[in-house]
C-alpha positions as CSV (number, residue, x, y, z in Angstrom):
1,X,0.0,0.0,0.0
2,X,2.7,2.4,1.1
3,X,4.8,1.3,-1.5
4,X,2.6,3.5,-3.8
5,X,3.9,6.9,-2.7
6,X,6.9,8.8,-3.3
7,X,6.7,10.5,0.5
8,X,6.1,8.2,3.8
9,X,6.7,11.0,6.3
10,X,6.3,9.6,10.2
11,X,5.9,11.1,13.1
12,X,6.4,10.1,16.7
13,X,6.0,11.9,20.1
14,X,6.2,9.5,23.5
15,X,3.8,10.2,25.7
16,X,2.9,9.5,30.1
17,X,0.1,8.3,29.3
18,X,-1.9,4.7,28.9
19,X,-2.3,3.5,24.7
20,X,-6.0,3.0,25.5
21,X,-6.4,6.4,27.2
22,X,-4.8,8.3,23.9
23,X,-6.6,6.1,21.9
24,X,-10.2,7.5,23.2
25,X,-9.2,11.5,22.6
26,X,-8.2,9.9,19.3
27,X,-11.5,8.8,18.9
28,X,-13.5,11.9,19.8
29,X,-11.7,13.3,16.6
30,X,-14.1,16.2,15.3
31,X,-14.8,20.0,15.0
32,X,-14.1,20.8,18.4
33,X,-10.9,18.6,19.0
34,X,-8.7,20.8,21.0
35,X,-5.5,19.2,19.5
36,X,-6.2,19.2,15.5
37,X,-6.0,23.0,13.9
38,X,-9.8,23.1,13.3
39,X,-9.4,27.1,12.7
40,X,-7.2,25.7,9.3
41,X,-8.8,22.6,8.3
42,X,-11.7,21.7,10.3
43,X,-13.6,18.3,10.4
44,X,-16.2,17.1,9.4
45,X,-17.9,13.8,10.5
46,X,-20.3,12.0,7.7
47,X,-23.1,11.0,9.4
48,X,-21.3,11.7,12.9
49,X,-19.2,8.8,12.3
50,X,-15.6,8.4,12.2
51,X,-16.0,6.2,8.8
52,X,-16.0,9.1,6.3
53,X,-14.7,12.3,7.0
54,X,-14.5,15.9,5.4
55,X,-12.0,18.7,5.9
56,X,-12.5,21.8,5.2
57,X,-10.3,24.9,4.5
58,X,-11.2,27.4,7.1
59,X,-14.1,25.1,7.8
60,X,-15.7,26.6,4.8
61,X,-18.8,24.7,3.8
62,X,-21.5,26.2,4.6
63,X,-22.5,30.1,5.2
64,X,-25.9,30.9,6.4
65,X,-27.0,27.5,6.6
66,X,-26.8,26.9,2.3
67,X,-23.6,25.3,1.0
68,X,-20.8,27.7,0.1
69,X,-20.8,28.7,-3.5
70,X,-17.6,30.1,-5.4
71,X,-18.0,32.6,-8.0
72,X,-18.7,30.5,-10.7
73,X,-21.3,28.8,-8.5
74,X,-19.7,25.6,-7.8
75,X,-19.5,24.0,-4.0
76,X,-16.0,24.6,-2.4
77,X,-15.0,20.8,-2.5
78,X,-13.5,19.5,0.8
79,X,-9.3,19.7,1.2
80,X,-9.8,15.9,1.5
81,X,-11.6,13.1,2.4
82,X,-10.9,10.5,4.4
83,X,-12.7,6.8,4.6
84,X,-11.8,4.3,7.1
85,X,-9.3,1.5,5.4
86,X,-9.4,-0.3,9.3
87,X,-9.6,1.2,13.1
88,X,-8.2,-0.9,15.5
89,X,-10.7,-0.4,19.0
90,X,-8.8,-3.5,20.6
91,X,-5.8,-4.7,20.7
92,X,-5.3,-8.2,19.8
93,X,-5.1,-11.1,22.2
94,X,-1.0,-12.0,20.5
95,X,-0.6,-8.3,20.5
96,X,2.0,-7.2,23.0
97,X,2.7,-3.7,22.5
98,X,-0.9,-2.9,23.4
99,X,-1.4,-1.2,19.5
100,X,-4.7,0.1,18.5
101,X,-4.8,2.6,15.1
102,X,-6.9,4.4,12.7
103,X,-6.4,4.1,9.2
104,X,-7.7,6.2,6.2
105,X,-7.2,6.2,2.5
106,X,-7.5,10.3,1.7
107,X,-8.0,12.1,-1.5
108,X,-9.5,15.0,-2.8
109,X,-7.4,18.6,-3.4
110,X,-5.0,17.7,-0.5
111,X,-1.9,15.4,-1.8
112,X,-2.2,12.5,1.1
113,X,-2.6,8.7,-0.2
114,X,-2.7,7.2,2.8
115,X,-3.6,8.4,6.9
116,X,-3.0,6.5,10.1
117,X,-2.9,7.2,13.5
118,X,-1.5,4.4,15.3
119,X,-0.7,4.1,19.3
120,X,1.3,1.5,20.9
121,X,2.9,0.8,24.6
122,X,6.9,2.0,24.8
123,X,9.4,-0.2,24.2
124,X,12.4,-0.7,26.4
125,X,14.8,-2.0,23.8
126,X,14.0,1.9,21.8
127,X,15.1,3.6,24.7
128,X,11.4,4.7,24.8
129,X,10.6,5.9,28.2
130,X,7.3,7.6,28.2
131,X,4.1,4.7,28.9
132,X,3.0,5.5,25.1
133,X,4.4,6.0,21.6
134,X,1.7,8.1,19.2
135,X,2.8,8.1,15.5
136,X,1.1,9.9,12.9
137,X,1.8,8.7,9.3
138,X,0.8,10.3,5.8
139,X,2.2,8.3,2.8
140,X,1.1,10.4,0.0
141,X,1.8,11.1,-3.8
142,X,1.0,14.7,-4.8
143,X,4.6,15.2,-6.5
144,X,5.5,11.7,-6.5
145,X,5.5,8.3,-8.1
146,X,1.9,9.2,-10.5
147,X,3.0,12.7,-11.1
148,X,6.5,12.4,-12.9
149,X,6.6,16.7,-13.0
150,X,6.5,18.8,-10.0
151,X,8.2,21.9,-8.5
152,X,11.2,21.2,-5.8
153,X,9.8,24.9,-4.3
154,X,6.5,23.5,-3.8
155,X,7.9,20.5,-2.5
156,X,9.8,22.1,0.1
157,X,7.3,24.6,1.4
158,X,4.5,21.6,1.2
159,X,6.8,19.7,3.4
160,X,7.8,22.7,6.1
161,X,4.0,23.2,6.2
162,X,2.8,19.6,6.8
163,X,5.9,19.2,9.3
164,X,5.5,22.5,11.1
165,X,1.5,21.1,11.8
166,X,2.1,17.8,12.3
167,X,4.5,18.6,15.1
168,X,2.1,20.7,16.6
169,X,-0.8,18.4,16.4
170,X,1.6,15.9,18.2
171,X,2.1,18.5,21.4
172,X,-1.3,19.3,21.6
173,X,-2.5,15.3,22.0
174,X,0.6,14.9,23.9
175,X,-0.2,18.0,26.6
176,X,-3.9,16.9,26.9
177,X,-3.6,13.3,26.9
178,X,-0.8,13.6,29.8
179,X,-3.0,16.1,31.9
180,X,-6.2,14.3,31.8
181,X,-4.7,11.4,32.8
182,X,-2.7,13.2,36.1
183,X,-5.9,14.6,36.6
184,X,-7.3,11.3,36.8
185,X,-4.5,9.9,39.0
186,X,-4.8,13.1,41.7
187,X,-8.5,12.4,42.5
C-alpha cells in the first residue's frame, strides 16, 4: 500500500500516558478537537461517524446554513476526504505492544494517499521511556511516483507546512492526553 507513494513521512512523540487512554481523545476526533488546527482545516464527521470524513479549509462549507458557492457557483470541495481502510478499538489477544490505530485512504485537493494514527505501549529495547508511543503517518503522492513533474519549491514549502502542523498536532494530543490522565491519578 505504502509502496505506492513517493513520501512516507512519520511522526512520533512518546507520551505518560496509557495506549488506550490516547486512543479514546483519538476517537473523539471532530470539529471541536482541541488538538487538530480546526481554525485551518476543520472536520467534518459524515453521518457523525468516524468512517467518512470531510476537511475543510477554514471550515468553509456552509454560510448561512446553504452550502458555500464560489463565484462561478460551484461548492467549495473538501481539502480531502478521508474513509476508514481499518480502526483498530482492541488490541489483539498475541498483541504485546498494546497497538490500536486508525487508518484512512484520503483524497480529494489535498496530496495524502494514505492516513494512520497508530498508538502502541513504549518499548524498552527503543530507549522509549514515556508509557506510550503516538505516530502519525501520511504516505502520500502529490509530486510523487503518478505525477513524474513537480516543482522542488513547492515541494519544500508543502513539506515545512505539513511538518511545522504535524509537530504541533503531536504536542497538543501529547499535553492533553498527559493532563487528563494526572488529573485522573490526583482524585
Amino acid at each position: 500500500m505504502v509502496h505506492e507513494y513517493k513520501v512516507l513521512n512519520i511522526h512520533k512523540i512518546g507520551i505518560n500516558a496509557p495506549g488506550n487512554h490516547i486512543f479514546e481523545e483519538l476517537l473523539k476526533w471532530d470539529e471541536n478537537s482541541l488538538y487538530w488546527p480546526n481554525n485551518l482545516a476543520r472536520i467534518k464527521r459524515i453521518e457523525g461517524y468516524l468512517d467518512n470524513i470531510q476537511i475543510y479549509l477554514f471550515g468553509i462549507d456552509k454560510i448561512f446554513g446553504i452550502k458555500t458557492l464560489n463565484l462561478s457557483g460551484i461548492r467549495f470541495p473538501p481539502l480531502f476526504r478521508l474513509e476508514k481502510r481499518e480502526i483498530n478499538f482492541i488490541p489483539k489477544t498475541t498483541d504485546l505492544d498494546n497497538e490500536r490505530s486508525l487508518l484512512y485512504d484520503c483524497s480529494g485537493g489535498y496530496p495524502i494517499g494514505v492516513f494512520s494514527l497508530y498508538v502502541r505501549s513504549s518499548r524498552k529495547e527503543y530507549n522509549e521511556k514515556e508509557m506510550s508511543q503516538l505516530f502519525i503517518t501520511v504516505a502520500f503522492d502529490f509530486f510523487g511516483l503518478k505525477k513524474k513533474r513537480h516543482s522542488i519549491f513547492f515541494k519544500t514549502f508543502w513539506e515545512k507546512i505539513h511538518n511545522r502542523v504535524t509537530a504541533n498536532v503531536l504536542n497538543r494530543i501529547n499535553l492533553i492526553c498527559e493532563s487528563k490522565f494526572n488529573a485522573i491519578n490526583d482524585s
